[in-house]
C-alpha positions as MATLAB code, in Angstrom:
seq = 'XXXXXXXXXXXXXXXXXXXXXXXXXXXXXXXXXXXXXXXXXXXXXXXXXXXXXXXXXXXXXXXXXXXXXXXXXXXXXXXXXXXXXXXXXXXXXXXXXXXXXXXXXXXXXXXXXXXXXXXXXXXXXXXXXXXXXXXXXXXXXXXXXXXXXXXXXXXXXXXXXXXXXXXXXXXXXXXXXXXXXXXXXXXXXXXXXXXXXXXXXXXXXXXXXXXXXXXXXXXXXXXXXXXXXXXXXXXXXXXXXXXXXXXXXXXXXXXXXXXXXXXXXXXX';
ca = [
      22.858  -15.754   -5.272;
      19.871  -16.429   -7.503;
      16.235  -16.739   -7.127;
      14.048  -18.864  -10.104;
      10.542  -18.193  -10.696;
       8.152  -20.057  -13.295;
       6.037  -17.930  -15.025;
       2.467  -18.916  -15.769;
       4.243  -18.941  -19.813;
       5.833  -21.810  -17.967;
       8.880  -19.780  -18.787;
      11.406  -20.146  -16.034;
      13.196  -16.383  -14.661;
      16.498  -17.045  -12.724;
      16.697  -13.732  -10.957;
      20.190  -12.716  -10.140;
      21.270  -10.548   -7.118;
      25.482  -10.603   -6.870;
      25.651   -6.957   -7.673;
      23.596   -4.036   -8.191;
      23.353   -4.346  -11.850;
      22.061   -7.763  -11.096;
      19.503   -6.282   -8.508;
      18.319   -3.451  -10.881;
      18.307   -5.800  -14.008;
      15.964   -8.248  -12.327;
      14.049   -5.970  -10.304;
      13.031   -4.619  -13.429;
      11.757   -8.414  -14.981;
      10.030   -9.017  -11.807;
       7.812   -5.718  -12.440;
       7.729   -6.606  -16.580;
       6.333   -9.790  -15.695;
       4.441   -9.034  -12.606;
       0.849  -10.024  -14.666;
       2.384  -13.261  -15.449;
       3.516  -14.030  -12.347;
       0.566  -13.209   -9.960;
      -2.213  -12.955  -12.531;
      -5.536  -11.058  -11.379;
      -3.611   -9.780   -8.133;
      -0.808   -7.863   -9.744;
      -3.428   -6.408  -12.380;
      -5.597   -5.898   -9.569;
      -3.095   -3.495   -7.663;
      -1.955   -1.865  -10.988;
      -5.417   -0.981  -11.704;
      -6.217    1.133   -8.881;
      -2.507    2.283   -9.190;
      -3.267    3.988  -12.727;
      -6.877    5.330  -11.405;
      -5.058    6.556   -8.137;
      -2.862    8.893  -10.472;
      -5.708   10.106  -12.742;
      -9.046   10.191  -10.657;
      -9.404   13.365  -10.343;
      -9.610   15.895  -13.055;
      -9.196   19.110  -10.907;
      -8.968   20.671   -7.960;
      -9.151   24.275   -6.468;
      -5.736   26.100   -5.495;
      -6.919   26.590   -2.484;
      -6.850   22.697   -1.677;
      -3.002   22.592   -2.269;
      -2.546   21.025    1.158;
      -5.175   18.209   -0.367;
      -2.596   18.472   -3.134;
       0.433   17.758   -1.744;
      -0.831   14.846    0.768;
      -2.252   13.305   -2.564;
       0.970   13.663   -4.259;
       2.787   11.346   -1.135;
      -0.457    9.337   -1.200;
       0.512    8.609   -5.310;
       4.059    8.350   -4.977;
       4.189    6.031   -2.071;
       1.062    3.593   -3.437;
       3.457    2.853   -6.670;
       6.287    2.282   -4.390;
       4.243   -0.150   -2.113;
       3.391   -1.880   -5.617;
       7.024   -1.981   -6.889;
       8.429   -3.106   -3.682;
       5.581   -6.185   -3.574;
       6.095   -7.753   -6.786;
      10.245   -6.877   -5.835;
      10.143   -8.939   -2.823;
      10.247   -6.267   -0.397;
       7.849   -7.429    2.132;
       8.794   -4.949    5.042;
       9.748   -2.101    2.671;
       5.881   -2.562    0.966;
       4.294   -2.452    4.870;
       6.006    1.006    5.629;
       5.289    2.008    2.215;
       1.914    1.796    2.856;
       1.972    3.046    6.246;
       2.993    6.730    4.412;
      -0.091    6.442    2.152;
      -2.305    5.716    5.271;
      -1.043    8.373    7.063;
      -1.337   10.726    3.827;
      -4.376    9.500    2.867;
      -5.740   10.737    6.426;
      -4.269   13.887    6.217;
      -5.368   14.569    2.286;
      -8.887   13.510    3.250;
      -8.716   15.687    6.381;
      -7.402   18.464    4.134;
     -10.486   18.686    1.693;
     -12.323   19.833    4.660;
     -10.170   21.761    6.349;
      -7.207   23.179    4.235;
      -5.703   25.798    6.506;
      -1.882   25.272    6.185;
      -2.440   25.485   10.178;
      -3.768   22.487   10.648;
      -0.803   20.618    9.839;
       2.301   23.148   10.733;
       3.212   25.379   13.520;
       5.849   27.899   13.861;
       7.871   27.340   16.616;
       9.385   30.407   18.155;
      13.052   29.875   16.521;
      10.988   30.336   13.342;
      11.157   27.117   12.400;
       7.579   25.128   11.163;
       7.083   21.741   12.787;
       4.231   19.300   12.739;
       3.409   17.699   15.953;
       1.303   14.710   16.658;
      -1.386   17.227   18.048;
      -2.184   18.319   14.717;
      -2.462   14.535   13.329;
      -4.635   13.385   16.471;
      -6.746   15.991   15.389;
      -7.199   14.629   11.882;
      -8.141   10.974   13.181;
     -10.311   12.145   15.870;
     -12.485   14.607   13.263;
     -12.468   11.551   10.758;
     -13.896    8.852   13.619;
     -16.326   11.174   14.128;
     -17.313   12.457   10.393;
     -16.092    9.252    8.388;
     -16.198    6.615   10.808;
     -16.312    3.343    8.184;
     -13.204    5.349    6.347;
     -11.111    5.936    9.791;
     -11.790    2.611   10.511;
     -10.404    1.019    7.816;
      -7.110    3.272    7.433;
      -6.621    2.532   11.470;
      -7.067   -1.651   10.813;
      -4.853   -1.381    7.894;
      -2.084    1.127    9.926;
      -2.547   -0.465   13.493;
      -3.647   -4.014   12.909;
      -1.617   -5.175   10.098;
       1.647   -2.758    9.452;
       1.934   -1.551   13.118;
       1.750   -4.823   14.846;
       4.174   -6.557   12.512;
       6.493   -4.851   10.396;
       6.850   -1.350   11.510;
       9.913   -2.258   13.841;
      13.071   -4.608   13.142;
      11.987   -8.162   14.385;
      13.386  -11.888   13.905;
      10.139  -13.078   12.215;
      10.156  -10.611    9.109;
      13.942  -10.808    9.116;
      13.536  -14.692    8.471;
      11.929  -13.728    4.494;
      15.179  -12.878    3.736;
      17.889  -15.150    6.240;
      17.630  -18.642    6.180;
      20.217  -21.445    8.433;
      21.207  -24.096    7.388;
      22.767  -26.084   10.578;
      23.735  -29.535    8.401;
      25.770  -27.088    6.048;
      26.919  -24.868    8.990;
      25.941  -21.825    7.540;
      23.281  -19.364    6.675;
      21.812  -17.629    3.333;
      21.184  -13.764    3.219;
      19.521  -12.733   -0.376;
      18.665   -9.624   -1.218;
      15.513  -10.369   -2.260;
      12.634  -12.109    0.093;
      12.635  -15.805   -0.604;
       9.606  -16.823   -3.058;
       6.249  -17.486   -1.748;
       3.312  -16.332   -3.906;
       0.886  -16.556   -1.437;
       1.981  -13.611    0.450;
       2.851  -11.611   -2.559;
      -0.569  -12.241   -3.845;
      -2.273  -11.266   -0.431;
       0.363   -8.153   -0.579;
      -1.271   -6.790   -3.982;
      -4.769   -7.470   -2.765;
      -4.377   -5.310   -0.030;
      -2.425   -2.784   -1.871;
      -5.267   -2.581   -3.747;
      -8.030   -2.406   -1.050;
      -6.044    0.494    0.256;
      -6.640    2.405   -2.970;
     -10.223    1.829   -2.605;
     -10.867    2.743    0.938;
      -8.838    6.202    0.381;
     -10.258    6.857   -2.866;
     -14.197    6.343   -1.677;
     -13.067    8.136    1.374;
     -12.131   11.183   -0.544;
     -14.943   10.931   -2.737;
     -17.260   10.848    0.595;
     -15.426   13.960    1.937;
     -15.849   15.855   -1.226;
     -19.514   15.150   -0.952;
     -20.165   17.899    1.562;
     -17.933   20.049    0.248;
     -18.163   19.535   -3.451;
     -14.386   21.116   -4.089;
     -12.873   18.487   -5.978;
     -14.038   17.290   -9.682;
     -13.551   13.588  -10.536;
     -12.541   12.410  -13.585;
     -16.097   11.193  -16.122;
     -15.337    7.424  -15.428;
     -13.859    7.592  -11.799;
     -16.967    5.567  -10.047;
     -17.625    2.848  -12.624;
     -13.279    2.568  -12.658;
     -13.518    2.213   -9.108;
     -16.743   -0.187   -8.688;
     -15.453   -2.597  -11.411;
     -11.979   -3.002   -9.326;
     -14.191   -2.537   -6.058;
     -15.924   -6.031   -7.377;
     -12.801   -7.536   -8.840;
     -10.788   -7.016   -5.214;
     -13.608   -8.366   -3.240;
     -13.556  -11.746   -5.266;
      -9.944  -12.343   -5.246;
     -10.084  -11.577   -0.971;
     -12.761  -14.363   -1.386;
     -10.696  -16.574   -3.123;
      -7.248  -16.095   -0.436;
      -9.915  -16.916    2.193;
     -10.990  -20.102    0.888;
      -7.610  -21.609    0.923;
      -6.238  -24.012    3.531;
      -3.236  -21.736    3.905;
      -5.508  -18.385    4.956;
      -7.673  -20.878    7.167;
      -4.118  -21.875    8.978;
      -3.180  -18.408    9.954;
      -6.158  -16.620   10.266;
      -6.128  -16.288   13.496;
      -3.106  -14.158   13.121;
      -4.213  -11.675   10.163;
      -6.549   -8.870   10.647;
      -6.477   -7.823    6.855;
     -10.196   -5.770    6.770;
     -11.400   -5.032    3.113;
     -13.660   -1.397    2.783;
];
């Protein structure tokens, strides 16, 4: 099996996926080349990727709840980059349903970092962490960070919830295709080609880096715990502007005008 892509270079990639040397060789020149191939949108995401990891220059260790949420929120937000420019549609979405979640819980955390709000010991002696404890973190942010809440809930509810959070046909169709006049079917490891999505994958991959990043920033505010890195806001207002334009320029295409109707993809 083989996928070809034509780099802006107009140097052609054949992409090969028999075995998984194949799949970790060109997994690998799919994230090399990621700039060439997607321009402004892969830099874009990888941009608010590298401020994501180095925003903040320190933090208290009494916020190592804040910590440790941040550390998923990191981790996952590569992954979610990784798996777009892969061809990993579904695996991005649920990627960046962790951060969401995460991203909640860290900004919930700067406030409130009792270990208590998000464990309980259970009378075996074991700790758990029921939805109560979550609810609570999304009902305190609607009410204290309402434009923040909002966006992590469009993002989490709207777009991953509603579409790729559960095994359906549509989704598996980026990676299945039937071929009745050949009397057989394709199944590639990687999703089949199409730009267009990738590119609207990195935008929002970056947008979600912005709405958690000025919602921590927001938090921290009132509680003045956290120190940001010297360059953090003008970082974050340059890609802030940069984002913005390139949702502008998705929206204006006869493509996003066809299926509008069907994506609820809300920018901070």
């Amino acid at each position: 099996m083989w996928g070809m892509v034509v780099l802006g270079t107009n140097i052609t990639m054949e992409y090969k996926q028999d075995t998984i040397g194949d799949i970790l060789t060109s997994e690998h020149e799919m994230v090399v080349h990621g700039a060439e191939l997607y321009g402004e949108y892969f830099i874009n995401a990888n941009e608010f990727n590298s401020l994501l990891q180095d925003f903040i220059k320190s933090v208290g260790m009494e916020l190592y709840v804040f910590a440790a949420f941040l550390s998923v929120v990191k981790k996952y937000h590569t992954l979610s980059l990784f798996s777009a420019v892969r061809r990993h549609h579904v695996q991005m979405m649920l990627d960046l349903r962790i951060v969401l979640e995460a991203g909640a819980a860290a900004a919930y955390a700067i406030a409130n970092p009792q270990k208590e709000n998000f464990l309980t010991v259970m009378d075996n002696g074991l700790v758990d962490s029921p939805k109560e404890l979550s609810s609570k973190w999304y009902a305190w942010l609607d009410k204290n960070y309402s434009a923040g809440s909002q966006a992590i809930k469009n993002f989490k509810v709207e777009v991953i919830n509603k579409t790729t959070a559960h095994a359906n046909l549509i989704y598996a169709q980026k990676n299945f295709e039937l071929n009745p006049n050949k009397n057989s079917f394709s199944i590639p490891f990687f999703d089949f080609p199409d730009d267009y999505h990738i590119k609207s994958d990195l935008w929002m991959i970056g947008n979600i880096a912005l709405c958690l990043m000025d919602l921590f920033n927001g938090v921290n505010k009132s509680q003045n715990v956290i120190k940001f890195s010297e360059d953090f806001v003008p970082r974050l207002l340059a890609l802030e502007k940069q984002n913005h334009r390139l949702k502008d320029e998705m929206m204006d295409t006869e493509r996003f005008k066809k299926i509008s109707s069907n994506q609820k993809y809300e920018s901070s």
